[in-house]
C-alpha positions in Angstrom: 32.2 5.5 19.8 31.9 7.2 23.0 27.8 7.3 24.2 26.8 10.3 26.1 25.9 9.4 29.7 22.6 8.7 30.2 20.6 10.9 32.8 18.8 9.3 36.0 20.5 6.3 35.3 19.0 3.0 36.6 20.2 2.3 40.7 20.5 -0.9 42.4 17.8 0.1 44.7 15.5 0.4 41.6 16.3 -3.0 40.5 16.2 -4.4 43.7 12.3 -3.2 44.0 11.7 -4.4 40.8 13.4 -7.9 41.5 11.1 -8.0 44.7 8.2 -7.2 42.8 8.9 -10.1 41.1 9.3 -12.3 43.6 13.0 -12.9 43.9 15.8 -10.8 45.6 19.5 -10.4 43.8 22.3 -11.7 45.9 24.8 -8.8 46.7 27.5 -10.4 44.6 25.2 -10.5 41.3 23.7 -7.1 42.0 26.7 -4.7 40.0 26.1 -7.1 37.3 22.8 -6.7 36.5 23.4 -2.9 37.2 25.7 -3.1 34.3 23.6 -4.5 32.0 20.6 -2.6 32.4 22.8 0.3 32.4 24.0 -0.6 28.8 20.5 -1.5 27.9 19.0 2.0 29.0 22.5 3.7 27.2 20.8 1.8 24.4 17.6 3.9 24.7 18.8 7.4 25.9 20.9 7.2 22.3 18.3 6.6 20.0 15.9 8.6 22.0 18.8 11.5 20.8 19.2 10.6 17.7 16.5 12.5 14.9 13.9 10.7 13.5 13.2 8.6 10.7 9.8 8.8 8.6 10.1 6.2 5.6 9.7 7.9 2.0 6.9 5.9 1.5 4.7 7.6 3.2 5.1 11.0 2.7 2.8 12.7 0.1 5.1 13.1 -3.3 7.4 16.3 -4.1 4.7 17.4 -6.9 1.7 16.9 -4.2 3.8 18.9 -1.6 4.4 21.8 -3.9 0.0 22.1 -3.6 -0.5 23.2 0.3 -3.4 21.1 1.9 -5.8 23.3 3.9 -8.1 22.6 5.8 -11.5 24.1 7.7 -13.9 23.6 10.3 -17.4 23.8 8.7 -19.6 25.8 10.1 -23.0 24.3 11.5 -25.1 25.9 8.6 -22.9 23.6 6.3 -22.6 20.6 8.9 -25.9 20.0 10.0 -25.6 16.5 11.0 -22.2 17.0 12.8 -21.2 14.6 10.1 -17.6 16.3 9.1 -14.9 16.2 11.2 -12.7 19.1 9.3 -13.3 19.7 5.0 -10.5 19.8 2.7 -10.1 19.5 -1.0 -7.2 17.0 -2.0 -6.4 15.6 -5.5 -3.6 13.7 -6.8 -1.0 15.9 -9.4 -1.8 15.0 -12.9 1.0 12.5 -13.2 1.5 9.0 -14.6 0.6 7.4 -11.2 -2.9 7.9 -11.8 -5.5 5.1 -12.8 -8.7 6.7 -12.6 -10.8 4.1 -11.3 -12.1 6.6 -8.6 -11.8 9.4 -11.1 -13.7 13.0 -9.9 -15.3 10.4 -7.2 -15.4 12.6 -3.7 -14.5 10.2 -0.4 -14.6 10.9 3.1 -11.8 9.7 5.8 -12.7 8.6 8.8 -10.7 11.3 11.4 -8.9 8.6 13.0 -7.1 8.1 9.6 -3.4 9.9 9.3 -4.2 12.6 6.3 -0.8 14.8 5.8 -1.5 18.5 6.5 -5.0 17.8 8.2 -6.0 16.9 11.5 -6.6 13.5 13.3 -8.8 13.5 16.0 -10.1 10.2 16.5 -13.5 11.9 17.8 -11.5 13.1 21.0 -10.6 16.9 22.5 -7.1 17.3 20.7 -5.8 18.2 24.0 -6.0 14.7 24.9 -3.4 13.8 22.1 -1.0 15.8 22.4 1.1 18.0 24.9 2.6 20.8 23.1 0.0 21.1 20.0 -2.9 23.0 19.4 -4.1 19.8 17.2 -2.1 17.1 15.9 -1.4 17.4 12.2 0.3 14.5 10.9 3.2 15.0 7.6 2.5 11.4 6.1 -0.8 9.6 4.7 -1.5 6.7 5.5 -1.2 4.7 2.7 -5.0 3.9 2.5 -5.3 7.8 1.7 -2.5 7.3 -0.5 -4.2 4.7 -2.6 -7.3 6.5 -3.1 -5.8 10.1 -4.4 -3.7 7.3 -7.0 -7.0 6.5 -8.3 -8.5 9.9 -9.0 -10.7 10.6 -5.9 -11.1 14.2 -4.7 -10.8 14.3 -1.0 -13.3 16.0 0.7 -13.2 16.2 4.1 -12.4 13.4 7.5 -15.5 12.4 8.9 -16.6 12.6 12.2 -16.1 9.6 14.8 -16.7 8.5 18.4 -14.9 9.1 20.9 -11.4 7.5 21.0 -13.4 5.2 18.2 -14.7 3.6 21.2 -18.6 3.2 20.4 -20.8 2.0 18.1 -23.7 4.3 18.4 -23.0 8.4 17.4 -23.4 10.7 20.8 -19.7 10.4 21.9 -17.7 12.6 19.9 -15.9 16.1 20.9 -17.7 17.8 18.4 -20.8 16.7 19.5 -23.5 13.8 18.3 -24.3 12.5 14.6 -27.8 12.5 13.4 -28.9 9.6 11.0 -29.7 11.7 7.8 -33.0 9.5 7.5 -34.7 10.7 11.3 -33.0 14.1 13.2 -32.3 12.5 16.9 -31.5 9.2 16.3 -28.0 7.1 16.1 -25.7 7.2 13.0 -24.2 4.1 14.2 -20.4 4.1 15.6 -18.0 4.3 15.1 -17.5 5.5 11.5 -20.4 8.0 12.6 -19.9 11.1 10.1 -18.7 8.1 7.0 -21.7 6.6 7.1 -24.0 9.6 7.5 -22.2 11.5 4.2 -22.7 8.7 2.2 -26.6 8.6 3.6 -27.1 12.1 2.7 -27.0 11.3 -1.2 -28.8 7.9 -1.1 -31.6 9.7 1.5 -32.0 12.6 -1.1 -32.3 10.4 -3.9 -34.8 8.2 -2.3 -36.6 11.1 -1.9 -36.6 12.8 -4.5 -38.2 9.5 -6.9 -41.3 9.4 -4.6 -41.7 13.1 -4.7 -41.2 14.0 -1.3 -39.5 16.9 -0.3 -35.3 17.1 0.4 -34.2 17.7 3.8 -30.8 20.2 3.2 -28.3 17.9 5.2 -25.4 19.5 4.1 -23.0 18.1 1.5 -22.8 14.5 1.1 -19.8 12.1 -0.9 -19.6 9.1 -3.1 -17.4 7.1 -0.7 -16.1 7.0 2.9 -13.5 4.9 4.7 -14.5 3.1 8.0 -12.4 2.0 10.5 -14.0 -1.6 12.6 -13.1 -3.2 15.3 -16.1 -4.6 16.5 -18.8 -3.3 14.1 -18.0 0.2 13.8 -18.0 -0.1 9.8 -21.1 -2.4 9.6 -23.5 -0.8 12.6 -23.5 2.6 10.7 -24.1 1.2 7.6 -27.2 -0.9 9.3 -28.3 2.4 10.5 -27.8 4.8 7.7 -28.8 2.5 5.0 -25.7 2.3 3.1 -23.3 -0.5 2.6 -20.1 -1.1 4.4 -17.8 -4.5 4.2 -15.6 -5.2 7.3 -12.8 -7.3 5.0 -10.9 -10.3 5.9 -8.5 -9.4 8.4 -5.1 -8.2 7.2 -6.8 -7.3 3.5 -6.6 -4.0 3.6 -3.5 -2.3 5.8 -3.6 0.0 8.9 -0.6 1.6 8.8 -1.2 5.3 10.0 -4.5 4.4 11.5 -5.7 4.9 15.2 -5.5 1.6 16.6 -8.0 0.0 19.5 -6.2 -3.6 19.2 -4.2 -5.2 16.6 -6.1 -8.5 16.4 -9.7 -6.3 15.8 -8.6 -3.8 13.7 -9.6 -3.7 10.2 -10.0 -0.5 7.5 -12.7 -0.7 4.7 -15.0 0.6 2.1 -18.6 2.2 2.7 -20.5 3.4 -0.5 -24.1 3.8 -1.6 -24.1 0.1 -3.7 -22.5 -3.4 -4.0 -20.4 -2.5 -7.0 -19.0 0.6 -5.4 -18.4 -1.1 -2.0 -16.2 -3.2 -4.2 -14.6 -1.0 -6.4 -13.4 1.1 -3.1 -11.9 -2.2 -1.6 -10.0 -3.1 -4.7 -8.4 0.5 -4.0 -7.7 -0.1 -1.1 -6.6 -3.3 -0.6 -3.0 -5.1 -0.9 0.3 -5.4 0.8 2.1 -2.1 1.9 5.0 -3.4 3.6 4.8 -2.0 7.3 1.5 -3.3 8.5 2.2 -6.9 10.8 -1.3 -7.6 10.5 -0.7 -8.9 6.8 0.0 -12.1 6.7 1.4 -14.4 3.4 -1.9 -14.4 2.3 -2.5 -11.0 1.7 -2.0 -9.9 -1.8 0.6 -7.9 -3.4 -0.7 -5.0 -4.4 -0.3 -5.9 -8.3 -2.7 -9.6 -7.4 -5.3 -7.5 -5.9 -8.5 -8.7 -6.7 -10.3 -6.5 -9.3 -13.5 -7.2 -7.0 -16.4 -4.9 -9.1 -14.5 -6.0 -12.2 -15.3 -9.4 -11.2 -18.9 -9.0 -9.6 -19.6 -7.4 -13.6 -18.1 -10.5 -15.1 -19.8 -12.3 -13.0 -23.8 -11.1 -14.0 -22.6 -10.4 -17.2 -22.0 -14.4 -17.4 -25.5 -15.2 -15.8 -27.3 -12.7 -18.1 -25.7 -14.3 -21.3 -27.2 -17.7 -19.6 -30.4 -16.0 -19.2 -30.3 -16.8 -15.2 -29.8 -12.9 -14.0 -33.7 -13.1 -13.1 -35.9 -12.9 -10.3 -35.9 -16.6 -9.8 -32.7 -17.9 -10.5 -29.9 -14.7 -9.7 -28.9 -16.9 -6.7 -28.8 -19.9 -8.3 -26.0 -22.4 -7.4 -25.6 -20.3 -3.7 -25.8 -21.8 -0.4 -26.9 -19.6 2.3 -26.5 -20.6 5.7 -29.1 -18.9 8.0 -27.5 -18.6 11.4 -29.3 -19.6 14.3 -27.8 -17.9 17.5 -27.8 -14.4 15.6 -31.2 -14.3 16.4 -31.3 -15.2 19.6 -28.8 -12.5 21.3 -30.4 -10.5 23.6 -32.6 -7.4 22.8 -33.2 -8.8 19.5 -36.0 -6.8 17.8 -39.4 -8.8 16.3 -39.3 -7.1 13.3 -36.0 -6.9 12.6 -35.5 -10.3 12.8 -38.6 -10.7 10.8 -36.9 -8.3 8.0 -34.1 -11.1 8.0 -35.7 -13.7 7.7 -37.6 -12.3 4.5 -34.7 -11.4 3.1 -33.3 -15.1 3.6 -36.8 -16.0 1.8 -35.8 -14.2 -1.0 -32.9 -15.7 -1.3 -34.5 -19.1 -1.9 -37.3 -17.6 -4.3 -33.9 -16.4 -6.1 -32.7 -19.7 -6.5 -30.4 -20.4 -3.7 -30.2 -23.2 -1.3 -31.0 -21.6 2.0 -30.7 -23.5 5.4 -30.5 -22.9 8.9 -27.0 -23.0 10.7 -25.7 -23.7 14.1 -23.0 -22.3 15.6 -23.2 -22.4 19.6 -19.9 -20.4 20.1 -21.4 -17.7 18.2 -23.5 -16.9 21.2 -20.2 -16.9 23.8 -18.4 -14.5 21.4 -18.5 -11.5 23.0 -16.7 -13.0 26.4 -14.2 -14.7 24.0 -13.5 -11.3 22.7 -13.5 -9.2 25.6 -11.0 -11.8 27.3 -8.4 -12.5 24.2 -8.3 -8.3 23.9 -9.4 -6.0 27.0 -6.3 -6.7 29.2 -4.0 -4.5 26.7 -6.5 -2.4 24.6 -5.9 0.8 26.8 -2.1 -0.3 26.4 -2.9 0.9 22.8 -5.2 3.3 22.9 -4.1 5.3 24.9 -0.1 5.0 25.3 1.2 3.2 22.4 -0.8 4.3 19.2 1.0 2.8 16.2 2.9 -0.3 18.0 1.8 -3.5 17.6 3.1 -6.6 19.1 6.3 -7.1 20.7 7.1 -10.0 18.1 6.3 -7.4 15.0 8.2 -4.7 13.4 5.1 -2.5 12.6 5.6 1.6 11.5 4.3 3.7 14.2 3.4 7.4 12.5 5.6 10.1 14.5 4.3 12.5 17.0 4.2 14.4 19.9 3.3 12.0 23.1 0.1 12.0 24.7 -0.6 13.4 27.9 -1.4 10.7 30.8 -5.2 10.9 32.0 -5.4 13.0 34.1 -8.5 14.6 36.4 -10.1 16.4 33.8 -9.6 13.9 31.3 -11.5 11.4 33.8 -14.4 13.6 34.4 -15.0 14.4 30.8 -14.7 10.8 29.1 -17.5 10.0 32.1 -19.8 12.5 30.9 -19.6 11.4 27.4 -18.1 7.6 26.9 -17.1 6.0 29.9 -16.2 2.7 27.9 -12.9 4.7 27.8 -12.2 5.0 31.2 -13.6 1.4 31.8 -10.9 0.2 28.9 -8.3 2.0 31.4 -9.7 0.3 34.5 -10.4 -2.7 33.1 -7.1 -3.2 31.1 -5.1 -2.4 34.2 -6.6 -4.4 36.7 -6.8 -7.8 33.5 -3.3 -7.5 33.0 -2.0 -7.4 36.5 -0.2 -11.3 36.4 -1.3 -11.7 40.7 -4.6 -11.8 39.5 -4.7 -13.9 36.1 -1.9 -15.2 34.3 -0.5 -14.1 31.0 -2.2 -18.0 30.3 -5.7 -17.2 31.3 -5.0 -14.8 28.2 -3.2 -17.4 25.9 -6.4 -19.2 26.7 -8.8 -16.6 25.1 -6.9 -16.7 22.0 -7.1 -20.7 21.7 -11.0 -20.1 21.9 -10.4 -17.3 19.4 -8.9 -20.3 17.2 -12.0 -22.8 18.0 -14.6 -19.7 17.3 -12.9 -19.0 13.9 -12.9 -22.6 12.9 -16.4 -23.3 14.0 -17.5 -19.9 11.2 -15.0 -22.4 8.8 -16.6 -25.3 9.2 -20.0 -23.8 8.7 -18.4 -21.7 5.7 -17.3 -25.5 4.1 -21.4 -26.1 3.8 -22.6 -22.6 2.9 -20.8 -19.9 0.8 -22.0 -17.3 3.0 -23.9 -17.0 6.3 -27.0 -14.5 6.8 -28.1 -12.5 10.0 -29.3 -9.3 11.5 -26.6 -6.9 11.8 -28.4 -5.1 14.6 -30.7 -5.8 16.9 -32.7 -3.1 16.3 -32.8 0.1 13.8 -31.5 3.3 14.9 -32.6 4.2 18.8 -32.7 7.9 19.7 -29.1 9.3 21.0 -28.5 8.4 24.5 -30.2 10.0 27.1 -27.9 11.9 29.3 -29.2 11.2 32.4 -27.9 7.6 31.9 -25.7 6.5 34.8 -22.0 4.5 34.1 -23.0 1.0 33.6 -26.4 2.1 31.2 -24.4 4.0 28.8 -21.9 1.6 28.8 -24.2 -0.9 27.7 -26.1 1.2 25.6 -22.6 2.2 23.6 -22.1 -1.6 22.8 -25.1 -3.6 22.9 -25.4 -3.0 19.4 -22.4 -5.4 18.5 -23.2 -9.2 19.3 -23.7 -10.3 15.8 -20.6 -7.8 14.6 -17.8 -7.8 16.8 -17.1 -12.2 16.7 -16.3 -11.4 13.2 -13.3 -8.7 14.1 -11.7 -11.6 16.4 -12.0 -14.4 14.0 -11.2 -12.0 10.9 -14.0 -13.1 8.3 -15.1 -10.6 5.6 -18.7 -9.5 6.4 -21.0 -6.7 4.5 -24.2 -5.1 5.9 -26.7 -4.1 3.5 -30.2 -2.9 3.6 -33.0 -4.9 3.3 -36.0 -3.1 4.5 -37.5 -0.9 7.4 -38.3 -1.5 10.8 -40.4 1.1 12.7 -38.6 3.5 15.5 -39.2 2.9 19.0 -40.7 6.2 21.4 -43.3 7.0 18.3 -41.9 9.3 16.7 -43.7 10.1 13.3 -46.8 9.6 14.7 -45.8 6.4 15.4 -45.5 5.7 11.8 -41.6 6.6 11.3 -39.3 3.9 10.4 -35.4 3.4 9.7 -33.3 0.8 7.4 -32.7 -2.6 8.8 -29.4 -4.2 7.7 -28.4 -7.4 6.9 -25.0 -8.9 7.7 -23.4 -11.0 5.1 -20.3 -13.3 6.2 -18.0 -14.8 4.1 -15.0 -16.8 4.2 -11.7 -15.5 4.8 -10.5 -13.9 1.7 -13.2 -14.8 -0.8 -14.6 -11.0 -0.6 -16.2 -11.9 -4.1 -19.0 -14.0 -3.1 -20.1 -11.4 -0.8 -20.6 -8.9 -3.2 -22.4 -11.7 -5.7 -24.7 -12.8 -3.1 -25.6 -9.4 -2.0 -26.1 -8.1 -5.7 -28.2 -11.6 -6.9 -30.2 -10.6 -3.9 -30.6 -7.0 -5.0 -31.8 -8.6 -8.3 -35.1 -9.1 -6.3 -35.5 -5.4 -5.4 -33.4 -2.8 -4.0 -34.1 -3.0 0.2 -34.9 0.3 0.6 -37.1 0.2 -2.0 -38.7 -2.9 0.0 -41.1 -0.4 2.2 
């Protein structure tokens, strides 16, 4: 087969530059060799770059879902008070076979950094920053998340709003403007599954209301369910905020095919829902093997082994309430709960927050449990462990290569148009309103240059990532789960904007030092409320308060005895019912 000749093909003079740049020079015999080869090699390229393109089956909604066109709005502000939807839609599976119900008339919310066919995907950016030749991309395929959820009779409802290029875990970053917490007008939704957690909020806040008689804030409309994207707490810091729960699973539980990316080691997709029981009926939707995503390993489950998870938390009290032990003082009985010792003593840790925690592990022990303190030093060195093993190549990702993965992986990247390169206006723009994007940029470029630290200063990171993740196993060999704040406060008013660089920067991600070790070392971990803590600048008369949230950690694949522990300790009183 004859190959059509490539244009601009490669010169000696290029490869000589590059061969110098890599300290060594061709000798002039050698250097129409080399020329050769790279020639073939970019032949290689320029053909398949010409040849059209392949989207598997899989993914691309079914003939009797296409023949139903998917629309889509912008709501307005009188419908969208919290800036909490990203764009509303109204998707249902066809009435076919491949139905099961178990979400059935259920409304969810996808995070917008979530491929949704025939609706926009954001990821909390200006769409002019994803793509060249499009007013907004729309993607054709769903990722198979979204695919999962329609199978089991959900009603789509909308994407939710998000942060910034996902890049925050507090809610002032987005395009579209900031997030409100649905429990106090002003203050952080969390990051950065922003708009998820905040529709879910809206319902629970409503009904909390309502049952003490105070009157209902209109917040717009809420949902049953959302989906939350993490990779470093931006599932579990809104749901600390917001009130709700939301599980971060074991790493490579639930796939991310079609999903924004921020680093393949960190990125993890889960449930957030207004209880225990539906936190785990959303994850046994969602999780299983879908045969693209290298982030699964052999231990993931097919998607026919998929644990039944609320199927097994009701089996579960239903046993201990034939026994007679599903009581105030003995529905932890036979749990060990590990108290850990360095989550409360990261910086900027609140009084009462930790306070709240360490009630709640009380509780625990008046349920029955064996509760103990835990230490893990590395805990405390986390956030440098992460920051090394990922920074050098996150804006590799983020911003150039959404949908690859590693170079040793065959992952599925989702088609579309390229992204424009950063330009001026790009750079004064993500300043105003989340420079931890341009500082991924900066930083990632000047990590990854080899003069200054070698690909083994790197390889090193990861080895600590190894030690870190066996020090939460050891730990997890005593204890079935470990306890601690998720936060280190409640909700603080959006960020000023008279902040300089380095203020919001740290403001945007202070919030994470008991979440993000968790994303590198891939242990399931829910948040759930617990209590109150009062607001800081005194608002409310200096009587206003928001939800404190407890993190729950677990061990790697045993998502189960996360949602037992956190119901046996709802047995004791629902937390925000703990006022």
């Amino acid at each position: 087969m004859t190959y059509p000749q490539a244009k601009d093909q490669v010169s000696i003079e290029t490869l000589r530059k590059i061969a110098q740049e890599h300290g060594f020079l061709m000798r002039p015999q050698d250097e129409h060799g080399y020329l050769a080869v790279v020639r073939a090699a970019q032949e290689s390229v320029e053909f398949v770059d010409r040849m059209s393109d392949f989207v598997d089956p899989r993914l691309i909604p079914g003939a009797a879902a296409s023949q139903v066109a998917r629309t889509y709005t912008l709501p307005p502000t009188s419908e969208n008070p919290l800036n909490a939807w990203s764009h509303r839609t109204h998707i249902k599976a066809p009435n076919n076979g491949d139905i099961t119900e178990s979400l059935a008339g259920r409304t969810v919310a996808i995070k917008d950094n979530t491929s949704v066919a025939g609706v926009p995907t954001t990821g909390g950016t200006h769409p002019f920053y994803l793509c060249k030749d499009m007013p907004v991309p729309i993607p054709d395929v769903d990722a198979p998340v979204v695919s999962r959820i329609l199978e089991a009779g959900a009603v789509i409802t909308g994407t939710s709003t998000c942060e910034n290029y996902c890049l925050s875990a507090m809610s002032c970053t987005s395009a579209t403007g900031p997030v409100d917490n649905p429990w106090l007008r002003g203050y952080s939704a969390g990051g950065s599954s922003s708009g998820s957690a905040a529709l879910i909020a809206i319902n629970v806040a409503a009904k909390w209301c309502e049952s003490r008689g105070l009157p209902v804030e209109y917040l717009g409309e809420g949902v049953d369910f959302a989906t939350g994207a993490d990779q470093g707490g931006s599932i579990r810091v809104p749901a600390a905020y917001c009130g709700i729960y939301g599980l971060k699973p074991t790493h490579g539980l639930v796939p991310y095919t079609g999903i924004m990316s921020l680093f393949p080691i960190i990125d993890h997709y889960g449930p957030m829902a207004a209880s225990v029981r539906d936190t785990a009926l959303l994850l046994a939707v969602l999780a299983g093997y879908d045969g693209f995503d290298p982030r699964m390993t052999p231990e993931t489950p097919l998607r026919t082994a998929v644990p039944q998870y609320h199927a097994l938390l009701d089996d579960e009290i239903t046993a201990r309430v034939t026994a007679g032990t599903w009581t105030p003082t003995t529905a932890a009985r036979g749990l060990r709960i590990g108290v850990l010792k360095e989550a409360f003593e990261i910086a900027g840790l609140n009084v009462e927050v930790a306070s709240t925690i360490r009630s709640a592990a009380s509780r625990f022990d008046r349920l029955g449990a064996t509760v103990a303190e835990v230490s893990i030093p590395l805990h405390l060195a986390a956030p440098h462990i992460f920051t090394a093993a990922t920074r050098a190549y996150m804006a590799d990702t983020l911003l150039y290569r959404q949908g690859s993965s590693t170079a040793s992986s065959l992952p599925f990247p989702f088609p579309g148009v390229p992204a424009p390169s950063p330009d001026q206006s790009w750079y004064e723009n993500m300043t105003a309103s989340n420079p931890l994007v341009v500082g991924a940029l900066l930083s990632s470029e000047f990590l990854r240059d080899r003069s200054r630290y070698a690909e083994s200063v790197r390889d090193k990171a990861v080895r600590h990532v190894h030690e870190l993740r066996t020090a939460y196993d050891e730990a997890l060999r005593k204890f079935d789960v470990l306890i601690m704040p998720a936060t280190p406060t409640v909700a603080p008013r959006h960020m000023p904007t008279n902040m300089g660089i380095g203020e919001k920067a740290e403001f945007l991600l202070a919030n994470t030092l008991n979440t993000l070790p968790f994303n590198i070392t891939g242990h399931p971990a829910l948040v759930m409320p617990v209590g109150w803590g009062q607001v800081e600048g005194g608002d409310g008369g200096g009587k206003a308060r928001l939800p404190v949230g407890m993190q729950i950690v677990g061990r790697k694949w045993d998502e189960q005895t996360i949602f037992l522990a956190a119901a046996a300790w709802e047995v004791g009183g629902l937390g925000l019912d703990n006022e």
